[in-house]
N, C-alpha and C positions, 0 to 999 in steps of 0.2 A: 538584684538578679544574681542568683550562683555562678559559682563559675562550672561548675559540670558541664559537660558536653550534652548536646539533645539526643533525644533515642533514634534519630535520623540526621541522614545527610542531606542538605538543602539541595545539592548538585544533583541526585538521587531524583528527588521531588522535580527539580526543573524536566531533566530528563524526559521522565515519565511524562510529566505534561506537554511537553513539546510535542513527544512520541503520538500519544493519545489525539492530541489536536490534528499531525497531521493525518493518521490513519482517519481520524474523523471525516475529516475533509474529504480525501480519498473519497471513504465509501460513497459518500453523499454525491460525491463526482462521478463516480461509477452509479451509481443509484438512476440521476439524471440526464445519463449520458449512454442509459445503457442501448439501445439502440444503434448508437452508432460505434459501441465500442464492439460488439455483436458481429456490426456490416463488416469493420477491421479484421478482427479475429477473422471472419469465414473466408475475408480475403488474402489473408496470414496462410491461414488453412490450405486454401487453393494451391498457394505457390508452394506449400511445403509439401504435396501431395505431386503437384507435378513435378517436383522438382527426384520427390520420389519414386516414380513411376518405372525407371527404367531397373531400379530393381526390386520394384514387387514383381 
């Protein structure tokens, strides 16, 4: 084995892979779940609309 250093850093690669997996996930949970993240949101909506109301 050389002693040269590789054209990459392994910390780099974990990183990414970590990153990649949870965004994965993520989506997939948003994907399944979009329905009620949907209900959330419009009830996010609401409050932030009333909340806004008195100065539109």
């Amino acid at each position: 084995m050389s002693a040269e250093n590789p054209p990459y850093n392994p910390i780099y690669i974990t990183a990414w892979t970590i990153l990649s997996i949870v965004l994965g996930v993520g989506f997939l949970g948003a994907f399944l779940l979009c329905n009620h993240l949907l209900a959330a949101g419009h009830i996010v909506w609401d409050i932030i609309r009333y909340l806004a109301s008195p100065f539109i």
